[in-house]
Structure formats: C-alpha cells, structure tokens
N, C-alpha and C positions, 0 to 999 in steps of 0.2 A: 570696880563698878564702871561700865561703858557710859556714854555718853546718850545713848539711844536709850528708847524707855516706853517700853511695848502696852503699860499702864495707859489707854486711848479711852478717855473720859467720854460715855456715850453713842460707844464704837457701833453697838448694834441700833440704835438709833439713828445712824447715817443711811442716805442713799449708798447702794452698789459704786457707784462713780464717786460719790465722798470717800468711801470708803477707801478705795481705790487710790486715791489722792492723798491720804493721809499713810497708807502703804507705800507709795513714793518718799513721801517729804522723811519714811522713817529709814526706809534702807538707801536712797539714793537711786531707786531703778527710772531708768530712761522708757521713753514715751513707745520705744517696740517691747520694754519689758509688760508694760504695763497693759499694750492690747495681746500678747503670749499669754497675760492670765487671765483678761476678757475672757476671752475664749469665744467660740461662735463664728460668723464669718469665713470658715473654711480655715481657721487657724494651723487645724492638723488635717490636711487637702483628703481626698480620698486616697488622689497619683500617691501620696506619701503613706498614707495609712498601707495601700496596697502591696507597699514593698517593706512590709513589716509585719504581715500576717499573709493565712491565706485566705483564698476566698473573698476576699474584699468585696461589699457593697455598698458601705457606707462608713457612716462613727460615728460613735455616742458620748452622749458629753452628762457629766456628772454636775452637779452643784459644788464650786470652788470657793473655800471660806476658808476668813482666818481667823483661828485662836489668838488671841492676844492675852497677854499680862504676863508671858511666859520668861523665868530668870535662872537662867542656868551655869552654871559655876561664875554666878555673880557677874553675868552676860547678860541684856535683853533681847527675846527673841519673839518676831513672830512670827508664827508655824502653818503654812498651808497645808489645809487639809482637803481632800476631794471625796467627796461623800453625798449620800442621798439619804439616811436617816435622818431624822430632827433629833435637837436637843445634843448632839454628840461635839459641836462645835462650842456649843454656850457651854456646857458643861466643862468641858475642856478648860476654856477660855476661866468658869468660875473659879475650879480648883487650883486652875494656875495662882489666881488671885490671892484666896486662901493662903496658897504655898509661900507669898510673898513674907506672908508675916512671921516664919520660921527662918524666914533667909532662902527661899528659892530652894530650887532643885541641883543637887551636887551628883556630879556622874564620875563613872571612871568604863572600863572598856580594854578587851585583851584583843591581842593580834588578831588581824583577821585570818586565820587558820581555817580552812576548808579540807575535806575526806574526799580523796578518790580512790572507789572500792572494783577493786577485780576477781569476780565470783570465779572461782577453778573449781572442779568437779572431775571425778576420777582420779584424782592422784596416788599412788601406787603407794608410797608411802611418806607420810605425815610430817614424822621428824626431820627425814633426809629433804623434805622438801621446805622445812622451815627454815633449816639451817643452808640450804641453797640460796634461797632469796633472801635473807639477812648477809648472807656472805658477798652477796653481791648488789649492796647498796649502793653502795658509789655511783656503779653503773647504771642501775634504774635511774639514780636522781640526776646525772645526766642526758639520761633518754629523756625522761619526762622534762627536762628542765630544755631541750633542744627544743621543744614544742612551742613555748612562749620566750624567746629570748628579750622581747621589750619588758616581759616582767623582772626576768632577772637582771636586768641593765638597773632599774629601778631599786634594787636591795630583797627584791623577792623571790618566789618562787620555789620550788619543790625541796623541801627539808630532812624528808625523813619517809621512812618506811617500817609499816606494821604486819605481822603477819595472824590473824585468827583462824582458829579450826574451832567450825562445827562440826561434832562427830557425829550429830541425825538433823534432818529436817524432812519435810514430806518428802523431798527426792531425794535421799542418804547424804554422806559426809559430804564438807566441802570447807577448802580454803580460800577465805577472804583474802587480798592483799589491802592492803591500807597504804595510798601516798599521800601523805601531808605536804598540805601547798600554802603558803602566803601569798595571799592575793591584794597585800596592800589597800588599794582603792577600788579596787574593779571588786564586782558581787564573785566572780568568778568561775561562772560553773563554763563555762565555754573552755576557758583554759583548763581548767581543773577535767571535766570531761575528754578534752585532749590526749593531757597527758594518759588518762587512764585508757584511752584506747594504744596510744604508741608503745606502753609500756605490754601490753597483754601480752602480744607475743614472744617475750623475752620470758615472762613469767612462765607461761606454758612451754618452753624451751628447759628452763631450771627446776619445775615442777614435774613434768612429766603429765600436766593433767591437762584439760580442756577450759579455755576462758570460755565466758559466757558476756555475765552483764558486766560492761564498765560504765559506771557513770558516779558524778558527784554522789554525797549522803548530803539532804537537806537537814540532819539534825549537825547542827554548827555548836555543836556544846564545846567546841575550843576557839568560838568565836562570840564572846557574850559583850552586853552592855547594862551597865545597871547604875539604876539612879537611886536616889534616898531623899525624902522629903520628911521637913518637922512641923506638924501644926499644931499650934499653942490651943489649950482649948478653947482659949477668946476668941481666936479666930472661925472655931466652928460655932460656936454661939449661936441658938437662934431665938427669936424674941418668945416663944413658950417651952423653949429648952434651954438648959445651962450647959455651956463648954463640954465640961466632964459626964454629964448624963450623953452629949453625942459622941464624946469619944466612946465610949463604953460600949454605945450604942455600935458603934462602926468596928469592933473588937469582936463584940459576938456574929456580925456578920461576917469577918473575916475568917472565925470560927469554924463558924458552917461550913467555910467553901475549903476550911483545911481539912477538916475531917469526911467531907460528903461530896464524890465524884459526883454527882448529880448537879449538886450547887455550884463544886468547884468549877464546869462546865461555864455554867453562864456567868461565872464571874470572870473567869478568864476570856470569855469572850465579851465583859465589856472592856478590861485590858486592851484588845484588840482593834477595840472600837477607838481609841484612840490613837493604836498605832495603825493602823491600816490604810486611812486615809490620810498620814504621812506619807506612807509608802506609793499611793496609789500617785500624789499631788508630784512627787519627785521621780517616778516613771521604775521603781521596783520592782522586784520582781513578789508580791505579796503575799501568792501563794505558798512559795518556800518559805519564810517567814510565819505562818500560821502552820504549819507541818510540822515545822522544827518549834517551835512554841508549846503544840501542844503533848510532841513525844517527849520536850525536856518538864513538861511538867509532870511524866509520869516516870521519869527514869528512877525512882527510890521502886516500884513495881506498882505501886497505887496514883493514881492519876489524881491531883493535889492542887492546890490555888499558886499560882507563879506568882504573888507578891507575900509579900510576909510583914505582918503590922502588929506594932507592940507598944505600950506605952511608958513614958522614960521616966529616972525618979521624978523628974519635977513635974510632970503628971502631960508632958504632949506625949500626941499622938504623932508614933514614929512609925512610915513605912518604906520598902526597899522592893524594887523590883527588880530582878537580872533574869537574862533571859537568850537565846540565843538572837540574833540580829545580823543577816548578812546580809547588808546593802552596798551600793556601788556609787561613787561621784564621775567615774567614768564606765565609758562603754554603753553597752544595751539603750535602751528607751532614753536614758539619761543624755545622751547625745544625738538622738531622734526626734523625741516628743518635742515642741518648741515648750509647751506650757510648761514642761517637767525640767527645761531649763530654767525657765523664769525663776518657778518654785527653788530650785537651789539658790539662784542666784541671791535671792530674797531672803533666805537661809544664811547666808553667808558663812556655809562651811566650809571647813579647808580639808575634810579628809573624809573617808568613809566611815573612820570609826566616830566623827563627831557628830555625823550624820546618825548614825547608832545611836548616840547618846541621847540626840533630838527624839526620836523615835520614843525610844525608853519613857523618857519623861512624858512625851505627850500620851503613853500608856499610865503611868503612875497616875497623872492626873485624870486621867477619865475613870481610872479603878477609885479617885477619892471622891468624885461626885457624883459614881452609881453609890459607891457605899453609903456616902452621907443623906441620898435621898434615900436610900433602903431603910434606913438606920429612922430617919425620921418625918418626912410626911409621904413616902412612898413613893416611887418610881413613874407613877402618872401623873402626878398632878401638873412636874413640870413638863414632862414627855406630852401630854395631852393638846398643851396649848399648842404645839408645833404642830401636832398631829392631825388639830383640827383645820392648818390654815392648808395643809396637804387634802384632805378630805373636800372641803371649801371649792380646792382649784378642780380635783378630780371632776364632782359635778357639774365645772363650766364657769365657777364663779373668776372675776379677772379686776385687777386694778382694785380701787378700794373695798368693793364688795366683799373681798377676801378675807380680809380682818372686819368686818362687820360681820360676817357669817359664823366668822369660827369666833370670835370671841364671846355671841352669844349663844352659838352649842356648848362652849367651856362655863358659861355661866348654868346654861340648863343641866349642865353634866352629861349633855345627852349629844355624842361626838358618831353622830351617822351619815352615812350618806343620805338619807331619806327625809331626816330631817333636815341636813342641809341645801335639800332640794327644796325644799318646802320655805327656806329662810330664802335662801336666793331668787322664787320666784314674789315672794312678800318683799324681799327690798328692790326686784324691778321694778313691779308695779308702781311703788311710791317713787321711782325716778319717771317712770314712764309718764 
C-alpha cells in the first residue's frame, strides 16, 4: 500500500484552484504542471496546434477533471480525465470508492503486440506463395525491423510473420501478410505502418502478386489489459435497497447486455465513457481504442458486453473487464500536448502497459456505476442534476445563478431550457 491516498474528503466540494492544490500536494507536480492542466491561456498555442494537424484555426478545450478514490494493484491513483458529459467524472470517482471496499482494482496486461497487414491480390498461386513468405522470415523481420532501429535497441520490434488467404471477397481471392511488432511503450502505428510499407515490396517479389493496403490493424486483440474488481454487497447498499437485492439487480443488467446487441451497445459504451476520457486527458489516440473495442467485443460472431459480472460464493459481486488497449507513454500527442504531459506526469506511469491498466480500470468503474444506477433509481436522477447546471449555463445563466437555476428545475423535474429561462429571468429580477 503507497503512501499517497487518492480518498480526498470533499473533493467535489472544492474550488477549481482547491482542487488543483490538493492535486499538487498528492503527486508532487510543480507550479508549470499545475498551469499544463489549467488549461486556457494559449497553453496549447495555435503556432503549436498548427504543426500537429491541418488546417489549423484555432483549439478547443474540453472540461479537465479528476476521478479520485482510485486503488489499483494496491496503488492510489488519481486519474485525469477530459470530457464534456456530466456525471462520467463523479460516477467514476463513486465506483472507485465502492471498489475500495473489496481491495481496489487488480490488473494484469499482455505485450504490447501490434498487426501490420499487407493486402496481395492476384497471386498465381496460393500455397507456393505461402510457403515463399514463411520461408523467408528472417528476411522480412529484418527489412521491417531496419525501419525502427530505436525500437529494436530498446528489446523491441518486429517478431514474427503470418500469412492468411482469403479465397473470396467482393474483389476475389487475396493474401493477407501479417507482421507482428512489439511496440513496447510507443501506441505504434507510425512504426508498425512502416514497416508494413518497407516490407511490401519484397512480399510482391516472393508472391508474385500485387500489394495494395499496408497499414496497422486497430483491433490489438494481442495487446489487452484487464482489471477485476470485488464489491461486497455492503458496499452497494443503499438505504431502501439491501446489498444483495443491488447485486442481483446489477447481474440481470449485465444479463441484458450479454445476450442483447442492442443493450450490449450502450453498455459498452458507458465502458468507454470511462476509458475515453483517459485517453483523450493523456493525448491518445482514442479512436483506435473504441474500433478495436468494439470489434473485440464481437469476435465470438455476435456483438456481446466486453465486461463479464458474477457473483462469488460468499455472495460479492465480481466483475472483469479485458479488452484491447493500445496506448503510448511516448511519441505522438504524448510528447506534443503540454496538458497530455501533465496528465501522465500525474499518473505516474512507468510504462504503456500500466497506462493500459489505468485505462481499464477507469472503464470497469464507470461500467459499475452505470450499472448500479440502472439497477436501482435510474440513470437520471443522477445524470439530471449535472445536466440541468449545463442547460442553466446554455441559457445565459453565470456564477451563482447556475446552481440556483438548475437545482430548482431538478426539484420541479422540469430540466428545460424554457423553463430555465423563465428561472433565470425570475432570479434577475430579485437581484436587480
């Protein structure tokens, strides 16, 4: 057990700047860390933004928050996340809590293993051309491995060689080549795309057929992370439910989303709703990450709920989420963004796969506190109260009027803008 202890009595209760402050005193970040995750101010310049996209006209800045209460292989951590939904931070932040009382969240995580695929088309004949490119493996994984030599200095880099035939597709037969890359710490599709271009034409040399597409595969199913959380039923307790009627409760909902692609959709995307704004806070690449997410949730051929929840003899409720996860602590955005520095820094990971693990977890726990509001008073009642201080501002409302407005739309049940207008010019008047 670390010394640090992410358990911040009140947290949401503080100013921005408290908050902030209490973010310092727990990781140690100095006073440039702490204005990197400010944010505002030109912190990510346009000059900078411009030579990192195209088209440049400006940048947008998201709402930067932290989950607290988060304990992971008996670590405290707390996890930036950058997002613009309500309720996905607190939520987080609750189930973390929850999770405490089972012992945190335990992860584990396999090599970061990446696919670069080189599409051939026309080749003459099938076998002679499988047993060509397998016979000259060596040679590819040296072509491809002359691409990134900093990787392989490092213990990485190109491993192995697959070869697939499809024998129909809308345009007739074709052989896949498959290079397997260790990309260690980098997300790696730059290098992994590399290779898969340097290699092409040696393939079409030994095949006889024509390359086409080389590039990575975003589904990283030899690159996963997965965590396991136990919650006691006291833990889910609530004062007109008992323990075990919520676990129960949270069993048949996870029911649903194993048997109903429909279900299973938006359950996995509140999954995601946790790990996303991980990803987006530490400069990821997020989209490959919800790509490969939701193809590995469908590789059995039915599209199915990526966590899996069961209940153990002594009656907690046990869940496990693994999942593919390819993120990077160097390269890309991660050594660009200044904020997406901070964000690791804050982190205090030492590798991409523990950066994985973070991830993971902070998806397991958003999967336990959509399910336990599903489960029992409904997915609005808390979503509502955020929802209504966003509707509040929309209209105009600023400073305190903001929580005046929305907290008595959440008391009328009545979360409009129309009404909001009507609140916001009734508590001018009375200041005016």
């Amino acid at each position: 057990m670390g010394t640090k202890n992410s358990r911040i009595a009140g947290f949401y209760q503080l100013s921005p700047e408290q908050r902030l402050q209490e973010v310092k005193s727990f990781d140690g970040l100095n006073e440039m860390d702490l204005t990197m995750l400010r944010g505002g101010n030109g912190i990510l310049s346009v000059a900078r933004a411009d030579k990192m996209i195209e088209n440049v006209v400006g940048t947008f800045e998201l709402p930067l928050g932290i989950a607290t209460n988060f304990q992971i292989n008996g670590q405290d951590k707390l996890v930036p996340m950058a997002v613009e939904e309500p309720s996905i931070v607190a939520g987080a932040s609750f189930a973390a809590k929850l999770a405490r009382a089972g012992g945190g969240f335990s992860t584990s995580s396999t090599r970061a293993l990446m696919i670069g695929q080189v599409q051939l088309v026309d080749v003459p004949d099938v076998d002679a051309a499988r047993t060509a490119v397998l016979a000259q493996r060596d040679a590819i994984l040296e072509l491809a491995n002359a691409q990134s030599s900093s990787l392989v200095k490092l213990g990485g880099g190109a491993e192995d060689v697959e070869v697939q035939h499809f024998a129909d597709s809308p345009t007739g037969p074709m052989l896949v080549v498959h290079v397997v890359v260790d990309c260690l710490d980098a997300m790696g599709a730059n290098a992994v795309n590399s290779m898969a271009e340097a290699v092409a034409p040696m393939l079409e040399r030994l095949t006889g057929g024509r390359a086409y597409l080389r590039i990575l595969s975003n589904l990283t199913d030899r690159r996963l992370a997965k965590a396991t959380v136990v919650l006691p039923p006291a833990a889910l307790a609530r004062p007109d439910m008992p323990g075990h009627e919520v676990v129960q409760g949270m069993l048949h909902a996870y029911a649903f989303a194993a048997v109903d692609p429909y279900r299973a959709t938006t359950h996995n995307k509140g999954i995601l709703n946790g790990i996303d704004p991980v990803l987006i806070a530490t400069g990821q690449d997020w989209r490959a990450v919800e790509a490969g997410a939701h193809a590995y949730a469908a590789r059995n051929g039915r599209y199915t709920s990526l966590s899996t929840w069961r209940r153990d003899e002594a009656g907690n409720l046990v869940g496990e989420l693994e999942m593919p996860l390819a993120v990077g602590i160097v390269g890309g955005a991660t050594k660009v963004h200044p904020a997406a520095q901070a964000a690791l820094k804050l982190l205090n990971v030492q590798s991409a796969r523990e950066l994985a693990e973070v991830c993971v977890c902070a998806g397991l726990a958003s999967n336990v506190a959509a399910m336990r509001a599903l489960a029992t008073e409904g997915i609005q009642q808390g979503h509502m109260a955020l929802h209504a201080r966003q509707i509040a501002m929309s209209v105009g409302a600023s400073g305190t009027l903001v929580d005046l407005v929305a907290e008595q739309m959440v008391r009328e049940r009545n979360i409009k803008p129309a009404r909001a207008s009507e609140l916001l010019r009734q508590h001018t008047d009375v200041y005016i």
